[in-house]
C-alpha positions as CSV (number, residue, x, y, z in Angstrom):
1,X,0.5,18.2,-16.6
2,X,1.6,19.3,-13.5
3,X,0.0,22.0,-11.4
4,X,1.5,23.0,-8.5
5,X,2.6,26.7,-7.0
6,X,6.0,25.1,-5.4
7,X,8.4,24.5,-7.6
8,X,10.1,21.4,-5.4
9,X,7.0,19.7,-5.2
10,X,6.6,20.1,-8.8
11,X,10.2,19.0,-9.2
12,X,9.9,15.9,-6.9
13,X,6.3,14.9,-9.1
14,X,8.3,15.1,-12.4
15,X,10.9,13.1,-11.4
16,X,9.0,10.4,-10.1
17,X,6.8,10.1,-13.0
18,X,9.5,11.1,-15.8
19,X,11.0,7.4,-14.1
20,X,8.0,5.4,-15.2
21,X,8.4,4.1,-18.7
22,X,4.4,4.6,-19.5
23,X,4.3,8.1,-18.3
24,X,5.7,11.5,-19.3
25,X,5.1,15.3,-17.8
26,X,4.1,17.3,-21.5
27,X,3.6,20.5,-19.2
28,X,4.0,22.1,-15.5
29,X,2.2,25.2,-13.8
30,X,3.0,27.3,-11.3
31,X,-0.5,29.2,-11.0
32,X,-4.1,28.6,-12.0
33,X,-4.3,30.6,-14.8
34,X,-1.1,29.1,-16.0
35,X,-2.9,25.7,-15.8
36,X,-5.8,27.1,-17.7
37,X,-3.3,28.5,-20.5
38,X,-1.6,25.4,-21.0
39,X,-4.3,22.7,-20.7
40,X,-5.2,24.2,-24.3
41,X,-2.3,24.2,-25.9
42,X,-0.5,20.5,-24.6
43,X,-3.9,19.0,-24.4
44,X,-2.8,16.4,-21.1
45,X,-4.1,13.1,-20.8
46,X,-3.9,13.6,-17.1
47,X,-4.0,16.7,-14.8
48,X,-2.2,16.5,-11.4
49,X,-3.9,19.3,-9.6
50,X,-2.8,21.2,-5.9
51,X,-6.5,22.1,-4.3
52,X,-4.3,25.3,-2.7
53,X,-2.5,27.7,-5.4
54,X,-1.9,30.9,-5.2
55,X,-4.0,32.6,-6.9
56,X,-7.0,31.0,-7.8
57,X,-8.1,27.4,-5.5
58,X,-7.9,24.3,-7.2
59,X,-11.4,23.4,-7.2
60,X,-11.9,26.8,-9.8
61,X,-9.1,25.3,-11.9
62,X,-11.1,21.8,-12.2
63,X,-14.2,24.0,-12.9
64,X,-12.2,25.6,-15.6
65,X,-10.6,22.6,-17.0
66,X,-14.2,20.6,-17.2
67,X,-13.6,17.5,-19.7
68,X,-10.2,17.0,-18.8
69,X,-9.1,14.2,-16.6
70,X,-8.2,15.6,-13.0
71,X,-6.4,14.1,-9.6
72,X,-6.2,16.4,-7.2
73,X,-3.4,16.6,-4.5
74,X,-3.7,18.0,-1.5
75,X,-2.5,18.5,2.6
76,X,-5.9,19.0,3.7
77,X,-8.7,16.1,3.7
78,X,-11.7,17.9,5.0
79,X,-14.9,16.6,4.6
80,X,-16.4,19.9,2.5
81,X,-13.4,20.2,0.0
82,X,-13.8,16.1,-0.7
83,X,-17.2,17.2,-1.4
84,X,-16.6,20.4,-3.4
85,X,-13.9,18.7,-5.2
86,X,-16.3,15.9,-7.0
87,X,-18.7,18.4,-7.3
88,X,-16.7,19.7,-10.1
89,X,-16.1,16.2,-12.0
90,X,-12.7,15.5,-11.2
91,X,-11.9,11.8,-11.0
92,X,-9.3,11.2,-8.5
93,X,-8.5,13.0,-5.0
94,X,-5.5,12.4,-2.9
95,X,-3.5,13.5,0.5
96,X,0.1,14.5,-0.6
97,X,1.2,12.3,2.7
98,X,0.7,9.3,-0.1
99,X,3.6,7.3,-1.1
100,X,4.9,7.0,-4.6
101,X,3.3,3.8,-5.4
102,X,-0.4,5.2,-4.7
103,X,0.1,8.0,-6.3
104,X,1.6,6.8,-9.7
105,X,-1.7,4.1,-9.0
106,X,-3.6,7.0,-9.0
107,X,-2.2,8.8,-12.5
108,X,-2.8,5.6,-14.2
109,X,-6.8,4.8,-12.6
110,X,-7.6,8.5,-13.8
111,X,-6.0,8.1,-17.1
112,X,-8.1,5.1,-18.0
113,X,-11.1,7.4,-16.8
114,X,-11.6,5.6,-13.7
115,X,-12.5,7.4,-10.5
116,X,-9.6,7.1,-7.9
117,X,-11.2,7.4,-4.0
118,X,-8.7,6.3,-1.7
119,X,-10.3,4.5,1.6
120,X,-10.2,7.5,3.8
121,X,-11.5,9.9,1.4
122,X,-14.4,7.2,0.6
123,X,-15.2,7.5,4.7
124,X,-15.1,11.2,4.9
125,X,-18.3,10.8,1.9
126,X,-19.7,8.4,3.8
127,X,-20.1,10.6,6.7
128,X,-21.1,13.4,5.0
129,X,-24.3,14.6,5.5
130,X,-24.9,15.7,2.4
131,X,-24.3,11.9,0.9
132,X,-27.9,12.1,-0.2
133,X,-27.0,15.3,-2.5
134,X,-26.3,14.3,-6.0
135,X,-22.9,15.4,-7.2
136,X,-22.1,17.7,-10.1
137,X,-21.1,14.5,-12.4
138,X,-23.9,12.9,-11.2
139,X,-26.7,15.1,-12.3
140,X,-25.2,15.4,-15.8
141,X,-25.2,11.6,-16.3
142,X,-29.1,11.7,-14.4
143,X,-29.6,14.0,-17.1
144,X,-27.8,12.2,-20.1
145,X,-30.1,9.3,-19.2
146,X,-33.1,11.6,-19.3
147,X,-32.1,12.3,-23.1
148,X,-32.3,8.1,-23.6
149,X,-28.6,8.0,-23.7
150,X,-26.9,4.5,-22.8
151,X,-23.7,4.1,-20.4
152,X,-20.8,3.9,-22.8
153,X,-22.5,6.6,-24.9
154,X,-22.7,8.6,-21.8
155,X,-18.8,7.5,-20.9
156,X,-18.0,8.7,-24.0
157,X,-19.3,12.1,-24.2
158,X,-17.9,13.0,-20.6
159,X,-14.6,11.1,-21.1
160,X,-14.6,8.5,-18.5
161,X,-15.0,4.6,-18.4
162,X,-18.3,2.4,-18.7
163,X,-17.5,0.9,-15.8
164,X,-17.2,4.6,-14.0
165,X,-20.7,5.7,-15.3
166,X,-22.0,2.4,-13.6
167,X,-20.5,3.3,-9.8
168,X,-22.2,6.9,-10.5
169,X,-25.3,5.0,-11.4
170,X,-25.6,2.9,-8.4
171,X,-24.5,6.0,-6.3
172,X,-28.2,8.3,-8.1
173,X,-30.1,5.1,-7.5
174,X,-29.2,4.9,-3.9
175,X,-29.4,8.3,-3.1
176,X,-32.6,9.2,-4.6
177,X,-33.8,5.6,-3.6
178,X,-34.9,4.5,-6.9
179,X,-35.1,1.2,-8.3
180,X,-34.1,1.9,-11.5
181,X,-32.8,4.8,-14.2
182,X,-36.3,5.9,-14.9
183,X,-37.4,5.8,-11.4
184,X,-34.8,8.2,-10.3
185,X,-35.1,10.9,-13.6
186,X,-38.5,11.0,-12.5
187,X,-37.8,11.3,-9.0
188,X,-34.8,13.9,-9.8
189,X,-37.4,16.3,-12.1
190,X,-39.8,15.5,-9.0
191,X,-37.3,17.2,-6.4
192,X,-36.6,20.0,-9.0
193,X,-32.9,19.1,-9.6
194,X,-33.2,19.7,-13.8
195,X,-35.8,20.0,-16.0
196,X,-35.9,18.0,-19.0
197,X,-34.9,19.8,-22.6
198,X,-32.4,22.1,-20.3
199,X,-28.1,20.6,-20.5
């Protein structure tokens, strides 16, 4: 699905993708709550998502549409919407300056519920100095692991890869500086960030 408040953009997106043999637009929006609507009633593998609409912003849209499989597109990369934006559990962010290649890349990574971070976007984290703050996703997979879950029972339930619940693994350990999963729930319940028995 396509979600975008300028109809040539949209346009441009569905043509470029309708092109691809492996890929099909089942839906477009021209508004947030248009996005909203549709998402449960064509049930998209993939969400293509502008971070500026209209009427709502697109981070509220991914907050909304929690479970489904987001990129978002957008003309701005600063540092706190990168931030905000994987807050909210989407799985792929990219600038709009992108060529076709990257971005049809892109569709496919989040579809296979791989995260999609291109190299700039990965160096505006970096630099953040809130890199040491756990992420949105990355407190409910700290907490799945509380409740004993394993990875792919935790890729499961939230819809992405193994091999994705893994990279957000490595990212908790490091930034909580634990040596292992149950070094860094107890650390998390330590700094307060959840409390065990509470989703």
């Amino acid at each position: 699905m396509l979600v975008d408040d300028h109809l040539i953009v949209r346009r441009g997106l569905a043509s470029l993708i309708e092109d691809e043999p492996d890929l099909a637009v089942v839906a477009e929006a021209s508004s947030g709550e248009e996005a909203i609507t549709l998402a449960s009633q064509r049930r998209p593998d993939v969400i293509v998502l502008d971070l500026r609409l209209r009427d709502m912003s697109g981070i509220e849209v991914a907050n909304a549409l929690r479970g489904y499989k987001i990129l978002m597109l957008s003309s701005f990369m600063q540092e706190e919407d990168v931030r905000r934006v994987f807050d909210v559990g989407i799985l792929g962010y990219l600038s709009k300056d992108k060529d076709s290649g990257e971005l049809l890349k892109a569709i496919r990574t989040v579809a296979r519920g791989d995260q999609y971070i291109a190299p700039e976007i990965s160096l505006l984290l970096a630099k953040s100095e809130h890199s040491n703050h756990l992420t949105g996703r990355e407190l409910e997979i700290l907490q799945l692991v509380a409740q004993g879950k394993a990875n792919k029972e935790i890729g499961e339930l939230l819809s992405v890869s193994e091999n994705t619940v893994k990279n957000h693994l490595k990212s908790i350990l490091s930034k909580l500086n634990a040596k292992d999963r149950t070094h860094a729930v107890t650390e998390a319940l330590k700094r307060g960030l959840f409390q065990l028995g509470r989703n």
